[in-house]
C-alpha positions in Angstrom: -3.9 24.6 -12.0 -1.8 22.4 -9.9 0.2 19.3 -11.0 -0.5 17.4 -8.3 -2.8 14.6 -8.3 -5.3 14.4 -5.7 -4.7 12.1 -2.8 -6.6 9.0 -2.5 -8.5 7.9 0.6 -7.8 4.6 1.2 -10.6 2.7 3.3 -9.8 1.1 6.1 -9.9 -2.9 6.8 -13.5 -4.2 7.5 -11.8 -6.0 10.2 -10.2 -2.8 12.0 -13.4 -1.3 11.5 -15.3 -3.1 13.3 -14.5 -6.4 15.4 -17.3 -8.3 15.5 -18.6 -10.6 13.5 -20.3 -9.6 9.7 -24.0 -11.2 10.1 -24.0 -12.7 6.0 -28.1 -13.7 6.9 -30.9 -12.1 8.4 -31.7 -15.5 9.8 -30.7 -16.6 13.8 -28.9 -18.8 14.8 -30.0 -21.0 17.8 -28.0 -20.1 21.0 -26.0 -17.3 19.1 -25.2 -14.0 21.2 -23.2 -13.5 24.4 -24.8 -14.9 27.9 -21.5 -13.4 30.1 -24.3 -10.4 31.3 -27.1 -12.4 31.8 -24.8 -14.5 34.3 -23.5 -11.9 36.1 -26.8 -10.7 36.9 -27.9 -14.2 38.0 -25.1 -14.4 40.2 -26.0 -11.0 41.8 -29.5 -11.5 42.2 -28.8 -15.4 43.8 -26.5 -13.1 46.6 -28.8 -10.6 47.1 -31.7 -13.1 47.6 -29.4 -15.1 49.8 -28.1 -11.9 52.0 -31.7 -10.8 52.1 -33.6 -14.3 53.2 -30.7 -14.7 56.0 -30.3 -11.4 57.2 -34.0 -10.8 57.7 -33.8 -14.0 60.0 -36.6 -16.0 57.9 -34.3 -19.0 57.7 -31.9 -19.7 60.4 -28.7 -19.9 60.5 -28.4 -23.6 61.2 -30.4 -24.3 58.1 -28.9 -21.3 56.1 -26.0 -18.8 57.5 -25.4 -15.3 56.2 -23.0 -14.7 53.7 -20.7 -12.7 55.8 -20.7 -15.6 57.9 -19.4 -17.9 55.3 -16.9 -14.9 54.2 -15.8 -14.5 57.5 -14.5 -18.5 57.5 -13.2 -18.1 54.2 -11.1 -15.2 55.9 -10.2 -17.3 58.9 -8.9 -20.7 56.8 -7.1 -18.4 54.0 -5.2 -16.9 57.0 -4.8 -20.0 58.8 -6.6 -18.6 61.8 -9.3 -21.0 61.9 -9.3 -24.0 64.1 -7.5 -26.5 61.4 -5.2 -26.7 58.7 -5.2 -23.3 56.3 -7.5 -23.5 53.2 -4.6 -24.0 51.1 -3.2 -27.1 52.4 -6.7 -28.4 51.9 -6.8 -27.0 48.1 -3.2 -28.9 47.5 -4.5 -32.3 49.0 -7.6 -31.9 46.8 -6.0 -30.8 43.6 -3.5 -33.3 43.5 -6.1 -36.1 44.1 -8.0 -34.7 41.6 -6.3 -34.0 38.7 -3.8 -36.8 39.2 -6.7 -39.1 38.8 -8.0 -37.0 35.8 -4.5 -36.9 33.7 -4.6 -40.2 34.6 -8.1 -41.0 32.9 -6.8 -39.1 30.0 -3.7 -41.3 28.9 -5.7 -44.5 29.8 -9.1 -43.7 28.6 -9.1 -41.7 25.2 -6.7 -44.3 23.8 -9.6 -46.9 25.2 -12.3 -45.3 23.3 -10.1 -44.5 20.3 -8.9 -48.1 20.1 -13.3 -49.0 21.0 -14.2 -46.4 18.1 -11.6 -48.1 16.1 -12.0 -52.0 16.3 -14.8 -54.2 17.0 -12.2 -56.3 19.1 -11.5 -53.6 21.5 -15.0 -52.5 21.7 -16.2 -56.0 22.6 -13.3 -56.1 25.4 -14.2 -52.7 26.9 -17.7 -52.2 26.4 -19.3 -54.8 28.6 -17.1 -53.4 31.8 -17.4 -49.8 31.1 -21.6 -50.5 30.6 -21.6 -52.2 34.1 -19.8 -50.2 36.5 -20.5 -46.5 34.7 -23.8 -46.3 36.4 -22.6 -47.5 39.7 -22.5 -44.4 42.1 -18.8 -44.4 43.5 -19.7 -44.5 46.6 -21.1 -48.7 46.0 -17.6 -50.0 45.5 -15.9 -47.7 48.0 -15.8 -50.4 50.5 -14.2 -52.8 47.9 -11.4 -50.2 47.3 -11.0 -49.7 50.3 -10.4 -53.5 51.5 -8.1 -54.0 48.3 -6.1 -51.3 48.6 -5.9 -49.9 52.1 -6.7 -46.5 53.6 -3.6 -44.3 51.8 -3.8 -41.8 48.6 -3.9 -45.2 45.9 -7.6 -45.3 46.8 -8.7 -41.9 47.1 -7.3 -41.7 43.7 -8.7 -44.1 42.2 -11.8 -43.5 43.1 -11.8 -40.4 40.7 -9.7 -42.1 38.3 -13.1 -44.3 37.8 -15.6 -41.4 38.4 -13.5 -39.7 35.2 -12.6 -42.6 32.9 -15.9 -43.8 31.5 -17.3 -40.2 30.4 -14.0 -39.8 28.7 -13.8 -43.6 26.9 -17.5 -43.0 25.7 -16.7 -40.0 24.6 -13.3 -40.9 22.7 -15.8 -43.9 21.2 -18.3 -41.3 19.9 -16.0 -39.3 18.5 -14.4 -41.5 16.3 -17.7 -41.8 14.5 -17.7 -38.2 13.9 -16.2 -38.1 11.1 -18.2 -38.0 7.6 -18.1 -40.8 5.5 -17.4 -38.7 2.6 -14.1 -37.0 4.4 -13.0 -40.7 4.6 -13.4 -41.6 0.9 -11.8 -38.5 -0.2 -9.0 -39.1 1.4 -8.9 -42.7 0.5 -9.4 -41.4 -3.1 -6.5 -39.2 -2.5 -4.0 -41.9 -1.4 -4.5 -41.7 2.1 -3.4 -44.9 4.0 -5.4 -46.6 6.6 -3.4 -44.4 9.2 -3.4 -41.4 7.3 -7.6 -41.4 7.4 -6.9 -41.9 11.3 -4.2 -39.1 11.6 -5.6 -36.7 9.7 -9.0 -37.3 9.5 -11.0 -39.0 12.3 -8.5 -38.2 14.7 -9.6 -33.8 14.2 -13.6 -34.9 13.7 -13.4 -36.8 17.2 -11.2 -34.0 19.0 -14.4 -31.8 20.0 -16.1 -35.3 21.4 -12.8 -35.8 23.1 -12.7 -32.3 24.9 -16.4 -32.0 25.6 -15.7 -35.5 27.6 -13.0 -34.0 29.1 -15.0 -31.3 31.1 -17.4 -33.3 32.4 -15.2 -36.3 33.2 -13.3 -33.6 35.3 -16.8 -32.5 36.9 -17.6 -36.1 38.0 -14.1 -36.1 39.0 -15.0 -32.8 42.0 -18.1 -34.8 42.7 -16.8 -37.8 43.2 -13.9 -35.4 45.7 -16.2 -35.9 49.0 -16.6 -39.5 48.9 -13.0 -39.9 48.0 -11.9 -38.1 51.2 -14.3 -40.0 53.5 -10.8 -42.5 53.3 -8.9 -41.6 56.4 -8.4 -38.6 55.0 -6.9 -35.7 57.1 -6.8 -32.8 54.7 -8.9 -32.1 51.5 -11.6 -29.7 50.8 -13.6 -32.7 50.8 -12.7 -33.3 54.0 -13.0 -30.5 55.5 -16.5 -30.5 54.4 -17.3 -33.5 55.7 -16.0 -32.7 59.3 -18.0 -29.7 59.6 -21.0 -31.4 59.0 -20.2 -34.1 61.8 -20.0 -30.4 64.2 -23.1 -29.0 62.5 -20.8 -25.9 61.2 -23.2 -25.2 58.3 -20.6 -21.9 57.4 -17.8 -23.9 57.4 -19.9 -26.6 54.7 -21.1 -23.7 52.7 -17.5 -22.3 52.3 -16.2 -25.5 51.2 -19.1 -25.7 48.6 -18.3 -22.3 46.8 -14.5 -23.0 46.9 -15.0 -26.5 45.2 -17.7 -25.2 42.8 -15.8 -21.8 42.2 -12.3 -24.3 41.4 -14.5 -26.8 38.9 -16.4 -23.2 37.0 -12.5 -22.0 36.7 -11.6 -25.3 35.0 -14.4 -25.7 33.0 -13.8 -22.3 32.1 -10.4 -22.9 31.0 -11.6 -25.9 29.1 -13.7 -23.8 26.8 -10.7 -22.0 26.1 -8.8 -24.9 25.2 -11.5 -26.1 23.1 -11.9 -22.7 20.8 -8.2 -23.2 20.4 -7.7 -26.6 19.9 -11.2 -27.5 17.7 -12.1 -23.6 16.4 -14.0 -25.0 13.8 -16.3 -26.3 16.0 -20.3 -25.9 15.4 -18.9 -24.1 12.0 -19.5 -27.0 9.5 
């Protein structure tokens, strides 16, 4: 008989068993499960359908050109072989205007609807402006812009700048109230000063408000791009857009279109990230 006691089998971790995550009920939850498949085949099936409909000439090319056509200019202005500046000069003009005005927005605006979530003062001061001009489309008070401060970059970045800054005040506003009122008397209860509850408190609860503001202020900011660069503007995706359409160059529109919608996914994209970093307990309380 041996001495030697047997070896024990240690079980591994449940989380290097298995990553994902342990389902505790057997009820759903809405929206739960990964769409990343289901887009991809969207995506496919939109360029298959597209490739198909033009290359089978049942829309023409004026009205709809084939994607190698719009490839083929994508190829030509990201080798600077194309009749006008290279695609990248163009993507610098536009991203500076861009997010200039939208980092812009940011220091200005969340402190706005912070200070509008905060006092009643500040929210009588700001809200009857923000209200007025919010639904205004940008491109009704272009002209005034344009006659108060000239034809240079000031304008063109302003205009975002307003496109961006009332999503993210109202949205700084709203997420001051996010906050439960019971979170608030605890702390209170704890000895929490005024600032304190603000710091620690209704500062976190608003932060998902805050960043959800953030992505779409930054999508009014790419939509608000083309009527930006209609100011004397000689470079900018938006521009070049807007030139090929005076020339009928339907390719050269739809190129610009995919490059300015691929840049805004890729930053709403990185938003998300940002956002399960930032505020992962988001949609978990």
């Amino acid at each position: 008989m041996s001495d030697s006691a047997p070896a024990l089998t240690v079980p591994a971790p449940a989380a290097a068993q298995s990553a994902a995550p342990v389902k505790t009920s057997r009820f759903r939850t809405p929206g739960e499960g990964s769409s990343g498949t289901i887009s991809v085949v969207t995506v496919v099936v939109l360029l298959v359908l597209w490739t198909l409909v033009t290359n089978m000439g049942w829309v023409k090319p004026l009205f709809l050109p084939t994607p190698q056509a719009v490839f083929e200019q994508f190829w030509l202005y990201l080798t600077g072989q194309a009749n006008d500046k290279p695609l990248w000069q163009h993507f610098l003009a536009s991203m500076f205007r861009v997010f200039s005005a939208f980092l812009l927005a940011c220091v200005t605006a969340i402190p706005v609807g912070i200070a509008m979530g905060m006092s009643r003062w500040a929210r009588g001061i700001f809200d009857p402006p923000l209200e007025f001009y919010r639904p205004l489309p940008p491109l009704a008070y272009l002209p005034l812009i344009i006659i108060w401060f000239g034809i240079d970059e000031l304008p063109k970045v302003l205009l975002i700048f307003l496109s961006c800054f009332a999503p993210l005040a109202l949205s700084a506003r709203s997420g001051m109230r996010s906050a439960a009122q019971e979170q608030i008397n605890a702390a209170y209860s704890m000895g929490a000063s005024y600032w304190q509850v603000v710091r620690h408190v209704v500062l976190p609860a608003a932060m998902p408000e805050i960043l959800v503001g953030m992505r779409i202020a930054i999508g009014f900011g790419w939509t608000t791009l083309v009527a930006a660069e209609m100011v004397a503007a000689n470079m900018g995706l938006g521009q070049m857009v807007l030139n090929a359409s005076n020339f009928l160059r339907t390719d050269i529109v739809i190129m610009g279109i995919v490059v300015i919608g691929v840049v805004a996914y890729l930053f709403d994209l990185l938003m998300r990230w940002v956002e399960r970093r930032v505020v992962p307990w988001k949609g978990r309380m």
